[in-house]
N, C-alpha and C positions, 0 to 999 in steps of 0.2 A: 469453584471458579473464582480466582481474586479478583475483585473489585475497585474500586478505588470512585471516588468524585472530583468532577471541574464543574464548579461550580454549581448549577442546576442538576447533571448529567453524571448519570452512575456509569461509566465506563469498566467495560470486563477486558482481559486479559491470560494470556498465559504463560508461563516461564518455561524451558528447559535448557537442557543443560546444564554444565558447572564449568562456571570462567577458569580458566589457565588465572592466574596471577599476572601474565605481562598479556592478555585478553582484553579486547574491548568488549562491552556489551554491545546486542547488537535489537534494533529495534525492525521487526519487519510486518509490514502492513497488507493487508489483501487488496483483491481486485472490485469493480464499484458491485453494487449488491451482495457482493459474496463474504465468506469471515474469515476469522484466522487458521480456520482450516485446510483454507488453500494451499496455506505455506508449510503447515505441520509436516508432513516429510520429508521437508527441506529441512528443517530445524533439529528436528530427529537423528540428522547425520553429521550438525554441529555440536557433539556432546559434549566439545571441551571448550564451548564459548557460554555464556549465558545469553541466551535468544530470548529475547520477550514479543509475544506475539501478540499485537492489539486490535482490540475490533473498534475501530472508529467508529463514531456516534453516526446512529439510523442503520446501522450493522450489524451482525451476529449477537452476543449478549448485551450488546450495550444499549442503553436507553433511545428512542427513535421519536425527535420530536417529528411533528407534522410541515413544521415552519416553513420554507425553503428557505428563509434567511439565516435558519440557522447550519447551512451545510456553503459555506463557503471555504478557500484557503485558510483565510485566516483561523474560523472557526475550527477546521479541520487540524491544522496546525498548532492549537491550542491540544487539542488530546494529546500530541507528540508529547509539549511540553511541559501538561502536568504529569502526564508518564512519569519524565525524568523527574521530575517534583519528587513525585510520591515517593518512588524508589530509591533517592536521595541519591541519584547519579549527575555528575556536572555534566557530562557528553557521554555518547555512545556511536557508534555506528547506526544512520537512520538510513530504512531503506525499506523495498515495497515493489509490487507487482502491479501496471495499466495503477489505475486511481492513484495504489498507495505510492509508488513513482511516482507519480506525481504533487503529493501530498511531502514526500520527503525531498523532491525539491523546493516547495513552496517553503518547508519548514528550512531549510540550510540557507535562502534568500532572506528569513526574516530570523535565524538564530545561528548564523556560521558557526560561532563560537563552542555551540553543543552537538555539533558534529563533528567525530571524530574522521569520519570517511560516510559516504553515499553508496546505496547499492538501487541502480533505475535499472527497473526492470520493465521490457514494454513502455516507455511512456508515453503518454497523447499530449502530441506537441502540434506548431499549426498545421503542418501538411494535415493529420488525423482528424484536426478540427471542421477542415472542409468536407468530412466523411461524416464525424462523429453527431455535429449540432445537428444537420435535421432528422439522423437516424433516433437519436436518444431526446431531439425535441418530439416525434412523433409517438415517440414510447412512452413519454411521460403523459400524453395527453389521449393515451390508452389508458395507462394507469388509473389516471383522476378520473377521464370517463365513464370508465367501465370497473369501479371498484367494486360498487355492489355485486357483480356477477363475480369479480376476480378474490373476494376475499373468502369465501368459500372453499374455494378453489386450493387458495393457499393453506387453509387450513388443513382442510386434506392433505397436502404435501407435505408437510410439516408431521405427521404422521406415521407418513410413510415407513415402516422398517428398512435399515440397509445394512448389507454385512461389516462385519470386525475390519477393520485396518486398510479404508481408504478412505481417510478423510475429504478425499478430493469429492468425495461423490454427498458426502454428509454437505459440502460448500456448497456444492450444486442446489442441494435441496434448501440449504438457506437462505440462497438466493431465491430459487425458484418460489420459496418459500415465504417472499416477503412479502408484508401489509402493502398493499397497492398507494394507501394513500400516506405511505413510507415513504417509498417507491417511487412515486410522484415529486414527491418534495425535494428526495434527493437529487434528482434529472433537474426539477427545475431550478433550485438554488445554482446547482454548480453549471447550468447551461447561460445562466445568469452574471457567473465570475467572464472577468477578462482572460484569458489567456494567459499562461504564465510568462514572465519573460523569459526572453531566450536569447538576446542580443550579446556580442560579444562584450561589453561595458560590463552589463550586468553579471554573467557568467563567469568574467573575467577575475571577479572578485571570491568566487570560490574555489580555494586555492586547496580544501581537502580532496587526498584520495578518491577518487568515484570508477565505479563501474557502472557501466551502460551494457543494458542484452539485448538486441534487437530481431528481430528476425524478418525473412521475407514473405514476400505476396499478403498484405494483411493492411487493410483501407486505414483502419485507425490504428493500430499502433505501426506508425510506417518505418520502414528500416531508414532511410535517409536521418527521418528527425533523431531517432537515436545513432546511428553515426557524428551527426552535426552535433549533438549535444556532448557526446565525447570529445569532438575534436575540439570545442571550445571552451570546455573546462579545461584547466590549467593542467592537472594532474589527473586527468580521463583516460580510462582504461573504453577500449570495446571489444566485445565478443559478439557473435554472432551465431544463435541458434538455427538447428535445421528448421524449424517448425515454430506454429505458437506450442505446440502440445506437447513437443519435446520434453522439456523440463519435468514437465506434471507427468509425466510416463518417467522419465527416468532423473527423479529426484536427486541421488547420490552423484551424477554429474552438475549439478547444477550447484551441490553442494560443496563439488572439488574443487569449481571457478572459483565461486562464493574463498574458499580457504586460502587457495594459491593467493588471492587478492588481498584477503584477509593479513596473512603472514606477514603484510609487509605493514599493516597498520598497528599502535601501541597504543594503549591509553595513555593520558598525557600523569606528568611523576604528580602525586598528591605534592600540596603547595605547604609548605610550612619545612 
């Protein structure tokens, strides 16, 4: 598993793929508790992009401090960008599912420039926030309360045997799987952030490629805010899935969006 450091934080990651020549790389992030395994057989069916798939910090292999100060956008948005550091990429295509959606907006609001194109998937926007705060305020204060009895628990699941070639169910168990007083920190730091903006001013100003996925009947990731999020980015694509679980059942569709969108973005020419 490569590695790499920001700073304190040993961040893990994974590559697949082989970039085309006129290819962006493409960075995509999972969902909150869960790792980069979410996304793995989505990335699986980009074999001729370079997909680097991250597990943001208090995540999958990467280091999980207990802080909740240290899981904010900004914070969060910092992994993005020693990614590119490390791998000595100027931009890429930043993009993510629920959390990471929303991390790779935060990241194009505070680094336009090293996005080549946006790919939001699900993201919790304010309608979801009236859903999401006192669901996941109440969760984290599960978490802290009841870790003693929950970290056992977790250990056990962690554990657990699961068959060859579904990754979606090894995420599961990552999630399922994580330190309660991980767990805790993560809920509370990020229940702690402001909301991201969403204002046309703001939005207004990013002017890369984006795709937006939304789907219906679904409290927190609500089809509206992604609609509205596409219609007011400049250059916002939307699609609309039948289901949330669409995608994670049929990955290769989600991968053919992902390309058709894809096709039309270049990496920018080396300068010199």
């Amino acid at each position: 598993m490569p590695t790499f450091f920001r700073d304190d934080l040993r961040l893990h990651y994974a590559e697949r793929g082989r970039a085309r020549a006129d290819a962006p790389a493409i960075v995509l992030m999972h969902g909150l508790l869960f790792s980069y395994r979410l996304m793995e057989r989505v990335a699986q069916r980009l074999v001729d992009y370079r997909v680097l798939l991250l597990d943001l910090h208090g995540h999958g292999g990467s280091d999980k401090p207990t802080d909740p100060a240290r899981y904010t956008w900004a914070e969060m948005s910092a992994d993005v960008d020693a990614l590119l550091d490390e791998l000595g990429l100027a931009s890429a295509v930043i993009g993510g599912l629920s959390l990471g959606a929303n991390v790779a907006l935060a990241y194009a609001q505070a680094h336009p420039a090293r996005c080549d194109a946006l790919i939001l998937e699900m993201p919790v926007l304010l309608r979801g926030h009236r859903f999401g705060r006192p669901v996941f305020g109440g969760l984290a204060n599960v978490y802290r309360g009841g870790r003693r009895a929950l970290r056992p628990m977790a250990r056990a699941v962690n554990r657990l045997p699961l068959p060859a070639g579904i990754p979606e169910l090894a995420a599961f168990r990552d999630m399922a799987g994580q330190d309660p007083s991980v767990a805790a920190a993560v809920l509370r730091g990020l229940l702690g952030e402001d909301p991201l903006a969403e204002d046309a001013a703001t939005l207004g100003r990013l002017d890369m490629p984006a795709l937006v996925v939304g789907h219906r009947r679904d409290p927190l990731h609500v089809l509206d805010d992604a609609r509205d999020l596409a219609h007011r980015l400049p250059n916002g694509r939307f699609i609309e899935a039948p289901s949330i679980a669409h995608y994670r059942l049929h990955p290769g569709e989600l991968a053919a969006q992902f390309r058709t969108f894809l096709d039309d973005v270049r990496p920018p020419a080396p300068s010199g």
